[in-house]
C-alpha positions in Angstrom: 4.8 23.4 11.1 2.6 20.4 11.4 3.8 17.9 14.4 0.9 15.7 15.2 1.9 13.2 12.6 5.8 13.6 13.1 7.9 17.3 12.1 6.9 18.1 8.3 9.7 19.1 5.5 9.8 22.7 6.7 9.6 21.6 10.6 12.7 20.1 10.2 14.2 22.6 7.9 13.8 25.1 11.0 15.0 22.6 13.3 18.6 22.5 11.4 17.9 26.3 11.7 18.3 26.5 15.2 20.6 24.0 15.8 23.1 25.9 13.2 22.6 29.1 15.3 22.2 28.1 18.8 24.1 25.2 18.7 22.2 22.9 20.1 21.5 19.5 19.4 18.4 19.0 17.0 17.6 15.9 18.5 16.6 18.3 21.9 15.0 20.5 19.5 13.1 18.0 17.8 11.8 16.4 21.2 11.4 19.9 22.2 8.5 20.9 19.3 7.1 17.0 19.1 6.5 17.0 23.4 3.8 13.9 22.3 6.2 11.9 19.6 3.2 9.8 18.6 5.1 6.6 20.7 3.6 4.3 22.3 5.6 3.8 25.5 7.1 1.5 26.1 9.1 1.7 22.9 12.3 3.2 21.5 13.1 6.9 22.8 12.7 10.2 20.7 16.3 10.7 20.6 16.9 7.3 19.0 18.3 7.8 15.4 15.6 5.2 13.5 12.3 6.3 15.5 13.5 10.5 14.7 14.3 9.1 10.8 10.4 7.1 10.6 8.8 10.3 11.7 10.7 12.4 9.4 8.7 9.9 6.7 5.9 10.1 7.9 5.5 13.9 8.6 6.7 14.4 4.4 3.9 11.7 3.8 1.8 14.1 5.2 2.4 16.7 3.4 2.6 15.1 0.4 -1.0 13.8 0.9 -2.6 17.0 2.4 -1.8 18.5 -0.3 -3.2 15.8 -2.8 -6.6 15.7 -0.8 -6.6 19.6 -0.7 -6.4 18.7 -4.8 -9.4 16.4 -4.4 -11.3 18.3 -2.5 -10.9 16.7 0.5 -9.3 17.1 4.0 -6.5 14.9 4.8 -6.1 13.5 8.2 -3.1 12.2 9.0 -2.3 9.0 10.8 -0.2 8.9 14.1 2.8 6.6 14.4 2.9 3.9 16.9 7.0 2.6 17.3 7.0 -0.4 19.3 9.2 -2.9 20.4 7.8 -6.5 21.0 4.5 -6.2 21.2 1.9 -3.6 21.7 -1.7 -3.4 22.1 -4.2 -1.8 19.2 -7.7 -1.9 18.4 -6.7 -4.0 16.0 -5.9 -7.0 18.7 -2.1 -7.4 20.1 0.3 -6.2 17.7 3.3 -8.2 17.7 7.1 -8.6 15.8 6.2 -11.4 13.7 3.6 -9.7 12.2 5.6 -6.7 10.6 4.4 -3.6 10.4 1.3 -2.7 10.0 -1.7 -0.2 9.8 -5.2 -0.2 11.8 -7.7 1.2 10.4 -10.0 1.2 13.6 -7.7 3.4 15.4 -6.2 4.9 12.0 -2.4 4.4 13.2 1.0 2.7 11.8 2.6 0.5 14.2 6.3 -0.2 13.6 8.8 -2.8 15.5 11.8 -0.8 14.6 13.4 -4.3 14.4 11.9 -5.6 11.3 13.9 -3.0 9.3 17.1 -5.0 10.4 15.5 -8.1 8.9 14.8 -6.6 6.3 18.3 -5.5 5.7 20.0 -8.7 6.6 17.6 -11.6 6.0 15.5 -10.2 2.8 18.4 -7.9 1.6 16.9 -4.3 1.2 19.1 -2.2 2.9 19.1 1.7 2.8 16.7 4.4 4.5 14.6 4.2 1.5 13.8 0.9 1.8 12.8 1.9 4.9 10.4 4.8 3.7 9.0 2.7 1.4 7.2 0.5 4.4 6.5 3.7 6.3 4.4 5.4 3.4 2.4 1.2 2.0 1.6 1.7 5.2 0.3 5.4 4.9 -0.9 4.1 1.7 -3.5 1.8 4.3 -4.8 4.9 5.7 -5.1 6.4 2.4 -7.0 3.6 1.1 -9.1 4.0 4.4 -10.3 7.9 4.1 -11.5 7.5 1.1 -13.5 4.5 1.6 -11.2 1.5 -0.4 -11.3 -0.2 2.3 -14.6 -0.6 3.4 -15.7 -1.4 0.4 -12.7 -4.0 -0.3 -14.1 -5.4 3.1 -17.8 -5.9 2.0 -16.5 -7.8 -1.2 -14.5 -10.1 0.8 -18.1 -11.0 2.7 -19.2 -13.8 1.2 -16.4 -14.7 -1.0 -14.5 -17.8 -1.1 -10.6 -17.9 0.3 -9.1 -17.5 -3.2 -11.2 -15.1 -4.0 -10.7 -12.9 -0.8 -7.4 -13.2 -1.0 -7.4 -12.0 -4.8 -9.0 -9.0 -3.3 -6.0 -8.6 -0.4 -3.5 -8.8 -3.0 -5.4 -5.8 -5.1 -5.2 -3.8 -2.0 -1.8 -4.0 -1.2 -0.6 -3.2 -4.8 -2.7 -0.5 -4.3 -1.0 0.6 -1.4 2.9 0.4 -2.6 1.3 2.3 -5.6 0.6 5.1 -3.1 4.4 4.5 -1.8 4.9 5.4 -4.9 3.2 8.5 -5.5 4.5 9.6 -1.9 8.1 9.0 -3.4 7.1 10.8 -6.8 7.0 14.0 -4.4 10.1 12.9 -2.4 12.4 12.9 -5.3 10.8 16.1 -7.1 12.2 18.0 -3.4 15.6 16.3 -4.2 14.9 14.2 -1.2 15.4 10.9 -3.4 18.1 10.1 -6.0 18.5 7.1 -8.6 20.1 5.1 -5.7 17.4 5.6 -3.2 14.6 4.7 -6.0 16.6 1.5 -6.4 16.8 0.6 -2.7 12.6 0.9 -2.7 12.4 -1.2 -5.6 14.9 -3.7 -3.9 12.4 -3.6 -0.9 9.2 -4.2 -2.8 10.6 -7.5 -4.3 11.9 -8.7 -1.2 8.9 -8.9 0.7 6.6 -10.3 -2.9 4.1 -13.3 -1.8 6.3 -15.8 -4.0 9.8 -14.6 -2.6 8.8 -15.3 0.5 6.8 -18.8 0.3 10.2 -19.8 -1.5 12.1 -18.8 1.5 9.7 -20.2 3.9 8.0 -23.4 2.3 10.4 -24.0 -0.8 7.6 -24.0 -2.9 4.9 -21.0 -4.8 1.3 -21.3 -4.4 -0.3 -17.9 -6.3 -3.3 -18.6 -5.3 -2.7 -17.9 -1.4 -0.9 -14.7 -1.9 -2.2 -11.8 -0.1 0.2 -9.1 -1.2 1.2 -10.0 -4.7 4.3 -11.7 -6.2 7.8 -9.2 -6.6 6.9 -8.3 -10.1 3.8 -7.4 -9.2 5.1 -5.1 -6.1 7.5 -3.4 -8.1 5.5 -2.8 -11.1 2.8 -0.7 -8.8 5.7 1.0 -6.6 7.5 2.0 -9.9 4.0 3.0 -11.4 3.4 5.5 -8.6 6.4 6.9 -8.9 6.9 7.5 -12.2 3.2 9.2 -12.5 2.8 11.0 -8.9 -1.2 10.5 -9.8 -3.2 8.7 -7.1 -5.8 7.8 -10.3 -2.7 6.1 -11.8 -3.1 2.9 -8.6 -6.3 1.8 -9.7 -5.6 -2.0 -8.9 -9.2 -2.5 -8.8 
């Protein structure tokens, strides 16, 4: 059982375990095993029901991906989650709300304002826990895209490039990264973890938060060449494409 990242498959297998025979409650258990949660404080508690559900994702992300780096030859290191609630510092400057969630890649962590998954249900409607694990693992797709060097070299392109053309670049590495979100749920369903309707609340997701849906919302009006994370087609077609193939060769956006 692995529970720097957040309780793996099996980890929370044995915690149902031993709440079935000792009768306690798993939520003890589970704060119990995971005594440093990965939480910046302050934030939500351990106990609460969203903050146990996004490290559930996250520790099956790592698994998932320890065991495709094991396939690549490589060691996988996993991020740590970072649940906040406002704002929250990172060495990535002062995380806040209205920025979503996001991942650093100077301190290698996902930060999550457990409220944006309300908005996402009510204002972009993409309800469902999968919708939900579909941000937690694009953003684990962020670290992936850090260990093995996308990012760096995504960043030394963008030097000396014009706006339109760094953003071009941006856009490629985000559809990179729901790609990986899909490959993560490519592993997720083959468990039985996912079913038809879950795959659909993901898909839902992706579109909701595409560059055009949103500048529609926001400005009434689409200008392609200032998206940074792609239009809804294009977040859906990578998501779906990682899922169907399970092959992290498959998201070459580049």
């Amino acid at each position: 059982m692995r529970v720097g990242g957040g309780l793996g498959l099996g980890g929370i297998l044995l915690v149902l375990a031993l709440s079935y025979f000792t009768g306690q409650n798993p939520a003890d258990l589970v704060q119990g095993l995971d005594p440093g949660g990965g939480a910046s404080q302050p934030g939500p508690p351990a106990t609460d029901e969203s903050s146990r559900f996004m490290r559930v994702v996250l520790g099956d992300t790592e698994e998932t991906w320890d065991a495709l780096f094991r396939e690549m030859g490589q060691r996988y290191e996993p991020p740590k989650l970072v649940l906040f609630e406002g704002a929250t510092p990172s060495a990535c400057g002062l995380g806040q709300s209205a920025m979503g969630p996001f991942y650093c890649p100077r301190d290698r962590d996902v930060y999550l304002d457990l409220s944006f998954f309300s908005e996402l249900a009510s204002r972009f409607g993409a309800p469902g826990q999968f919708a939900q694990a579909y941000v937690v693992a694009h953003e684990v797709g962020h670290h992936v895209q850090t260990l093995l060097g996308v990012s760096d070299r995504v960043d030394a392109a963008r030097r000396g490039a014009s706006q339109s053309e760094a953003n071009a670049l941006s856009v490629r590495q985000e559809l990179q990264a729901d790609c990986y979100a899909g490959v993560w749920g490519h592993y997720a369903a083959r468990k039985g973890m996912v079913d038809t309707a879950d795959v659909e609340d993901g898909l839902r997701a992706a579109a909701a938060i595409g560059d055009d849906r949103l500048q529609k919302q926001t400005q009434g009006r689409v200008v392609p060449e200032s998206f940074t994370h792609g239009s809804s087609a294009q977040r859906v077609e990578w998501f779906r494409r990682g899922l169907q193939n399970g092959r992290v060769d498959a998201c070459n956006t580049f």
